[in-house]
C-alpha positions in Angstrom: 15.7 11.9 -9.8 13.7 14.9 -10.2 12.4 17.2 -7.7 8.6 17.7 -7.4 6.3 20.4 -4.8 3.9 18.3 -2.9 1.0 19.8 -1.8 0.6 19.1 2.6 -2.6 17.1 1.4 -0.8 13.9 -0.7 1.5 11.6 0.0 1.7 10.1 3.3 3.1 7.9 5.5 5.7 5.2 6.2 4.2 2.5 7.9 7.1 1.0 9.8 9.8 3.3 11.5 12.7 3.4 9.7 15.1 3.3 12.1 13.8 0.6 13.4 13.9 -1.1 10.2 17.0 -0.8 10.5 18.1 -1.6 13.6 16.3 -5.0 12.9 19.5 -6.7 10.9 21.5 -5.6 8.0 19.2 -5.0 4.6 22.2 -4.6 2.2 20.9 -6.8 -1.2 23.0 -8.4 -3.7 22.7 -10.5 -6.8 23.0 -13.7 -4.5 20.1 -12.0 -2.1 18.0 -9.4 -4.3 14.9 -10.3 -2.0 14.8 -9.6 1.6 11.8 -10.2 3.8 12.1 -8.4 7.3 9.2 -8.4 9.9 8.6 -6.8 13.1 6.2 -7.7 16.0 5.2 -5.0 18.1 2.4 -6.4 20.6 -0.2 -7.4 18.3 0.6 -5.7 15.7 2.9 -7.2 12.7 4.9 -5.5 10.2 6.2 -7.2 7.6 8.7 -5.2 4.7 9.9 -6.8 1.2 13.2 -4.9 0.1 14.1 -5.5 -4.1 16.6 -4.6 -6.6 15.0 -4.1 -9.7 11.4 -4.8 -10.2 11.8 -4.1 -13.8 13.9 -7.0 -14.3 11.3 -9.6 -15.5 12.8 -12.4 -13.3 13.1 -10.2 -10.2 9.6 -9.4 -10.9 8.1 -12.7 -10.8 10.7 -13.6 -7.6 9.0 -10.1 -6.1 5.4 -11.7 -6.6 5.6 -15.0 -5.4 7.0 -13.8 -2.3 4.6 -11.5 -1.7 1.7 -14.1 -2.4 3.5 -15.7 0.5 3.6 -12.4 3.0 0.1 -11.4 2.0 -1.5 -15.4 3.0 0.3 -14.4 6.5 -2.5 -11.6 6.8 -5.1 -13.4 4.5 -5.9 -17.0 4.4 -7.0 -17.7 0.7 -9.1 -20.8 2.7 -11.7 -17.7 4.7 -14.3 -16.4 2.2 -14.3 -12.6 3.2 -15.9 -10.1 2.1 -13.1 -7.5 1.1 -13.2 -3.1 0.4 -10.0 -2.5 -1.5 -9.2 1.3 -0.5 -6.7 3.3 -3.1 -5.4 5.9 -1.2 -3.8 9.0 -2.8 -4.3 11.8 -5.5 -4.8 10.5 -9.3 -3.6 13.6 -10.2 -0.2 13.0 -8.9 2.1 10.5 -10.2 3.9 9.8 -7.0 0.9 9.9 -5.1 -1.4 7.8 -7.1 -0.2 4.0 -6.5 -3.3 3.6 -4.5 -6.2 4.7 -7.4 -4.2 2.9 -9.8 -3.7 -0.9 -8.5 -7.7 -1.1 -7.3 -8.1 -0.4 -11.3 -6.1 -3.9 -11.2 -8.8 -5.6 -9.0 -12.1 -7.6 -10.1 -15.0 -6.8 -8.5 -17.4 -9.2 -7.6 -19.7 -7.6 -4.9 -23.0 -6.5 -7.3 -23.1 -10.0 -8.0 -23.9 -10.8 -4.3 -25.9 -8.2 -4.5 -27.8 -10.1 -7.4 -28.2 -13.3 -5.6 -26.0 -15.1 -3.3 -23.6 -17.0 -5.2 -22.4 -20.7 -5.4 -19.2 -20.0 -6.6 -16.7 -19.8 -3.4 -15.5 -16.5 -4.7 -15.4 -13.8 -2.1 -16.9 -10.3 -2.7 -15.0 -7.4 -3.8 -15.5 -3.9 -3.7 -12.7 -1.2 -4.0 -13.3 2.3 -2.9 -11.1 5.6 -4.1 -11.8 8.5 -1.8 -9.1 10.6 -3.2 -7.2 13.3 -1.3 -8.9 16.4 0.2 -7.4 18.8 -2.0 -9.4 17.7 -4.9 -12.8 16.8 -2.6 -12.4 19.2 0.1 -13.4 16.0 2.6 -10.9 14.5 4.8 -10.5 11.0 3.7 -10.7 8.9 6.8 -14.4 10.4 7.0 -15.3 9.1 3.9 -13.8 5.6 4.4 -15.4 5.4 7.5 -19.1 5.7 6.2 -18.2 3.3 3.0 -16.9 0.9 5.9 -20.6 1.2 7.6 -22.1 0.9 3.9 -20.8 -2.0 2.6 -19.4 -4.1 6.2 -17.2 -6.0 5.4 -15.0 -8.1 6.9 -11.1 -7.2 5.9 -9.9 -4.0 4.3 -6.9 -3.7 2.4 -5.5 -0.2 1.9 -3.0 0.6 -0.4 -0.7 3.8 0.1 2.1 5.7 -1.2 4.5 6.6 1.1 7.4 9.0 1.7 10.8 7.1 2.3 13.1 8.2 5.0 16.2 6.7 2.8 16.4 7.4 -0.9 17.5 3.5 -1.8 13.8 2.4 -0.4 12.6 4.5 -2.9 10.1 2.4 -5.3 12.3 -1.0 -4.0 10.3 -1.6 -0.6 6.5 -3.2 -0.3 5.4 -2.6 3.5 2.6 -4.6 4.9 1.0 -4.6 8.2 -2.6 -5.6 10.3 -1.7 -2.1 12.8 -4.1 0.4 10.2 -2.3 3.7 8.7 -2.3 7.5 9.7 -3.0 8.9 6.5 -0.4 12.5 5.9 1.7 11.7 9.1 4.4 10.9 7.4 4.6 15.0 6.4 3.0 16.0 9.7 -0.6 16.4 8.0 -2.2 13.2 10.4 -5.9 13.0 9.1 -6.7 10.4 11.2 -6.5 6.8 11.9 -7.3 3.9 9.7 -7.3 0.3 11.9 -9.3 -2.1 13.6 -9.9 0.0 16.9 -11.3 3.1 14.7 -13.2 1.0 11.5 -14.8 -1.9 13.4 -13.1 -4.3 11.0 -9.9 -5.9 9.9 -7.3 -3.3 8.2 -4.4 -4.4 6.5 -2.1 -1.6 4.8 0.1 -2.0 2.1 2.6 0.9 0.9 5.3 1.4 -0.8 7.5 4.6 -0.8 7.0 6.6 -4.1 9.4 9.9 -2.9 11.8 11.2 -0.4 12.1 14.5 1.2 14.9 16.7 0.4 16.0 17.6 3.7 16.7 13.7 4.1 18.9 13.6 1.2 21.2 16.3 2.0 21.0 16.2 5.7 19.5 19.9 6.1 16.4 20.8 7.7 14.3 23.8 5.9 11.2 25.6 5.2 10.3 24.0 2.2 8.2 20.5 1.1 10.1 19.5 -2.0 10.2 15.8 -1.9 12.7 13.9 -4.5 11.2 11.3 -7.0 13.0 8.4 -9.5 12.3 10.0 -13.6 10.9 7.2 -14.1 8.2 7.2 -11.2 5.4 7.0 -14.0 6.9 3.6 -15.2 7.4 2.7 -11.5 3.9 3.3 -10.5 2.2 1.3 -13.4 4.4 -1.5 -12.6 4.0 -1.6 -8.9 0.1 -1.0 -9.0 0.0 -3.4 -11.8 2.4 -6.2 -9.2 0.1 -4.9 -6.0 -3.6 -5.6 -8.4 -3.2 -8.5 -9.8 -1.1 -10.6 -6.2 -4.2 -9.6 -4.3 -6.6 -10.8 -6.5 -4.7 -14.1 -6.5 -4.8 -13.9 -2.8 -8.6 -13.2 -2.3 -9.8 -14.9 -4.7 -7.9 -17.9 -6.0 -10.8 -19.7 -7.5 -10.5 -17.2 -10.4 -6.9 -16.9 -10.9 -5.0 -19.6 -9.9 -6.3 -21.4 -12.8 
């Protein structure tokens, strides 16, 4: 682990309350059980969380992806042609933060052909959006999501986060998903705004997965500073998450394609 000075503007939020994560049932793994799936119902809003060992193991990796083929179709049914914006949340310009602009590099877009012509094709249009972090743009995000939203209408969103862990073993081994939307920097008390159905006019599903841990979690102290912890590796960890995250939903959303 190294320690790394994140500015209040980048990573953001967990989507699911840890505690009560945990209070759901016991999420120990082992080699029998290096999967878990856990979800969470709270009115109409679903949470579901994948905990895994090591995506980096090559058979744990393809276990990791057909199980989240299986979540995601709980939020998306392959069968509806939507029209999808794939959001990437986060700064490029930090590792830990930049899971988001990295796995919509993963996704094929398919929109300007609509724009074109209609197509008879059953493939579903695809655009992805990357409004950064305002740091680098000096715009809140949210506002900028909301007019693409108006611009191009359509009828699911999926936005894909970092997020800051509130225990170091979720770190980079936990994929949350849920339809409730995402309060972009609440997770370090910067709240932007929110992101769900009730504020963009359309269906939101989230998707994050916890790229750094504060320091004041790990040793139990509470202080001034905003160091957050992240694995050495977190450059590997990132490619290979955003590269899992990419290419599942385009299976999902358009399956025409790439379940071939």
């Amino acid at each position: 682990m190294h320690k790394v000075n994140v500015p209040s503007n980048s990573i953001r939020t967990d989507l699911v309350l840890e505690e009560d994560l945990s209070s759901k049932e016991s999420l120990k793994l082992d080699d029998n059980n290096p999967i878990k799936k856990v979800d969470l119902v709270k009115g109409k809003d679903k949470y579901t969380t994948l905990l895994f060992k090591d995506i980096t193991d090559k058979e744990e990796y393809i276990l990791v992806q057909k199980k989240l083929k299986e979540v995601l179709k709980e939020y998306i049914d392959p069968k509806d042609k939507d029209s999808y914006l794939i959001i990437g949340l986060g700064n490029p310009k930090s590792t830990p933060d930049s899971l988001g602009p990295k796995t919509i590099k993963e996704i094929l877009v398919t929109r300007y052909l609509y724009l074109l012509g209609e197509l008879d094709l059953n493939v579903s249009s695809v655009s992805i959006y990357e409004p950064n972090v305002c740091g680098n743009t000096g715009i809140e995000s949210v506002n900028l999501i909301k007019k693409v939203i108006e611009e191009v209408k359509p009828t699911k969103v999926i936005i894909i986060d970092a997020l800051k862990a509130s225990h170091i073993e979720r770190l980079v081994k936990t994929i949350q998903i849920t339809n409730s939307g995402i309060h972009p920097g609440s997770g370090i008390f910067n709240d932007q705004g929110e992101i769900s159905e009730k504020t963009m006019n359309c269906k939101i599903i989230a998707i994050g997965i916890p790229t750094v841990v504060d320091k004041n979690t790990m040793i139990n102290k509470v202080s001034d500073d905003n160091f957050m912890v992240t694995p050495t590796n977190i450059d590997f960890m990132v490619e290979k998450l955003s590269h899992l995250l990419g290419t599942t939903i385009n299976h999902i959303i358009n399956p025409k394609i790439f379940d071939k």
